[in-house]
C-alpha positions as CSV (number, residue, x, y, z in Angstrom):
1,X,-107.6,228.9,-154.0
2,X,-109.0,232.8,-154.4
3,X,-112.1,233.7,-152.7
4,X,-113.2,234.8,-155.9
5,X,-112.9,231.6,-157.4
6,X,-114.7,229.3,-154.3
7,X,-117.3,232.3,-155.1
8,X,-117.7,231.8,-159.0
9,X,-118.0,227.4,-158.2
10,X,-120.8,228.2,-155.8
11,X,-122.6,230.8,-158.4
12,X,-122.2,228.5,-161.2
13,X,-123.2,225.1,-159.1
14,X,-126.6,227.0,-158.2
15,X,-127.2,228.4,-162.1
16,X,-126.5,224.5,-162.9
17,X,-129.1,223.4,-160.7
18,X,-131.6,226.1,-161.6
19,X,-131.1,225.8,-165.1
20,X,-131.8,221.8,-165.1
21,X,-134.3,222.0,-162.7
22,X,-135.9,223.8,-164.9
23,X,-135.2,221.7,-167.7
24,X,-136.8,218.9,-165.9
25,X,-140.3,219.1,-166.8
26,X,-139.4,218.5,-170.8
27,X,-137.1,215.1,-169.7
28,X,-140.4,213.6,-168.3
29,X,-142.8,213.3,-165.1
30,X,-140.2,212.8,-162.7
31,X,-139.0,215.5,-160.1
32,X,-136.1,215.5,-158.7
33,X,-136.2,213.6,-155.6
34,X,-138.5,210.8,-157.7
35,X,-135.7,210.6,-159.9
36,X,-132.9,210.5,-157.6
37,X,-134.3,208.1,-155.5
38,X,-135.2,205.8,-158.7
39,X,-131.7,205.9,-159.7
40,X,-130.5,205.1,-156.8
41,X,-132.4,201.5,-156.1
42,X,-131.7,201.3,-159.5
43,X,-128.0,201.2,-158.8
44,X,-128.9,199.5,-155.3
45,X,-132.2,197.7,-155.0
46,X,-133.9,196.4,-153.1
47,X,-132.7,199.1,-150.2
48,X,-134.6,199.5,-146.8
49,X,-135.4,202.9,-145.6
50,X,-132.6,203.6,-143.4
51,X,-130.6,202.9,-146.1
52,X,-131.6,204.6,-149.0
53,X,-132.3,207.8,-146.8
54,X,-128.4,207.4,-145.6
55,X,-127.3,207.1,-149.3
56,X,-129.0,210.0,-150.7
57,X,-128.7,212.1,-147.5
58,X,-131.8,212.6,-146.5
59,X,-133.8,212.4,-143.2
60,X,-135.8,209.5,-142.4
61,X,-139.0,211.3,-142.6
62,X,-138.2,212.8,-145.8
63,X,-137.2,209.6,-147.1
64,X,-140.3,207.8,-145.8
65,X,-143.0,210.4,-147.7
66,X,-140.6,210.7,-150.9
67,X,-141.2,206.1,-151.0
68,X,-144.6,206.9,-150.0
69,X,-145.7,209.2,-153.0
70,X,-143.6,206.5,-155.7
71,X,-145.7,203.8,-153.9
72,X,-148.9,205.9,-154.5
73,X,-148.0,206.1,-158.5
74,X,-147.0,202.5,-158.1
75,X,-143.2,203.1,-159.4
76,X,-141.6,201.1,-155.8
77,X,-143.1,198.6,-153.4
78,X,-142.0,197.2,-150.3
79,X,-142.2,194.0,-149.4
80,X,-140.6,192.0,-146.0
81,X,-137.1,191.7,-145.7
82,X,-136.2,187.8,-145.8
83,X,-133.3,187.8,-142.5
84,X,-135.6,190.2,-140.5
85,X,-139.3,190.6,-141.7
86,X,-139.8,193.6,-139.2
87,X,-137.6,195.7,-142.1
88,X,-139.6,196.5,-145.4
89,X,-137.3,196.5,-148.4
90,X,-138.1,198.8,-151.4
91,X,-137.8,198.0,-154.7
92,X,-138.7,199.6,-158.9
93,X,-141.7,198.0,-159.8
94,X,-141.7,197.3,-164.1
95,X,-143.7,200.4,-164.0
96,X,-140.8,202.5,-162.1
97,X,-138.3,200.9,-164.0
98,X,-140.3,202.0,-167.2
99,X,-140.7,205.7,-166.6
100,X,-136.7,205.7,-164.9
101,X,-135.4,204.6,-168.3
102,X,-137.3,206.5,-170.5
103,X,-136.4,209.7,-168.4
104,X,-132.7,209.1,-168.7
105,X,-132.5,208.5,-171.8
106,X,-134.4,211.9,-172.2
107,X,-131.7,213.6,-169.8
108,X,-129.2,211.7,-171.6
109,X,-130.3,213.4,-174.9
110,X,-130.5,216.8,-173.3
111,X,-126.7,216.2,-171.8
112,X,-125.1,215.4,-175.5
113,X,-126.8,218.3,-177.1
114,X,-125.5,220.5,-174.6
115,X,-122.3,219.1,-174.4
116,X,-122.0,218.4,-178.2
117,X,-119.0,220.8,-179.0
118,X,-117.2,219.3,-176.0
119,X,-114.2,217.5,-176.4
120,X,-113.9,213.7,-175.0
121,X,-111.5,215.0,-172.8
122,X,-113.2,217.7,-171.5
123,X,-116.2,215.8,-170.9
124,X,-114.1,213.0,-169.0
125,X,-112.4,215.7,-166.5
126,X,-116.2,217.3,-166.1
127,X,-117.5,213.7,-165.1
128,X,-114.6,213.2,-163.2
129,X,-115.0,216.1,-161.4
130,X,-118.3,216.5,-160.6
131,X,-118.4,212.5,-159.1
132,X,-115.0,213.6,-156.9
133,X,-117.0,217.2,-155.8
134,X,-120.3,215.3,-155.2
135,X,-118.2,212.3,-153.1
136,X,-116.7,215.0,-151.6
137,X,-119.9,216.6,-150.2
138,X,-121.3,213.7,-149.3
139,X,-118.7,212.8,-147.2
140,X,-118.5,216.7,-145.7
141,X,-122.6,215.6,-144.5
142,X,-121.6,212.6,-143.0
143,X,-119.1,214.7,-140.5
144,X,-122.1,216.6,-139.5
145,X,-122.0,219.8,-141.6
């Protein structure tokens, strides 16, 4: 592959961020750690720490005040993990569940207008793609990188 073109992906990946980050604010009150780690014990619940933090590739620490502040608004709580009680689990509350769907189906609604001219095609290779390139990094940050 060019240089040019490894050069292009990384421009375009960081407008793609920027321009849906700041998007966010008009898809609801979530940010986008709140919402990334809502989807994910969503997907997953209930998680302990260690493992959410592991599946979203974050530090402990971070992962630890990011729980903390959903506690706070009362979207997750932990609770005593049955086999070891020593381990909190994590969990949506109703009211986390609430504000997750009405968020995605906000950032749903943003995806289809933007993607509207869009064939099916092309939107299957784009989803395709972006699920292989975001495996891909995960796994690159699990060897250390």
């Amino acid at each position: 592959m060019k240089r040019d073109s490894l050069q292009t992906i990384e421009h375009e990946i960081a407008l793609l961020v920027r321009l849906t980050t700041t998007h966010s604010p008009k898809l609801g009150s979530l940010d986008r750690s709140e919402y990334l780690l809502l989807s994910e014990l969503d997907q997953r619940s209930p998680l302990g720490i260690n493992a959410l933090a592991e599946n979203l590739k974050l530090s402990l620490s971070t992962a630890s005040r990011q729980v903390s502040a959903l506690e706070t608004k009362q979207f997750v709580r932990r609770f005593p993990s049955p086999e070891n009680g020593r381990i909190s689990l994590i969990e949506m509350t109703d009211s986390g569940k609430d504000i997750l769907q009405h968020v995605q189906s906000k950032r749903k609604q943003a995806y289809a207008e933007v993607l509207e001219d869009w064939s099916e095609e092309e939107i299957l290779v784009l989803e395709k793609s972006l699920s292989r390139l975001n495996h891909n990094f995960k796994k690159w940050r699990s060897n250390g990188c």
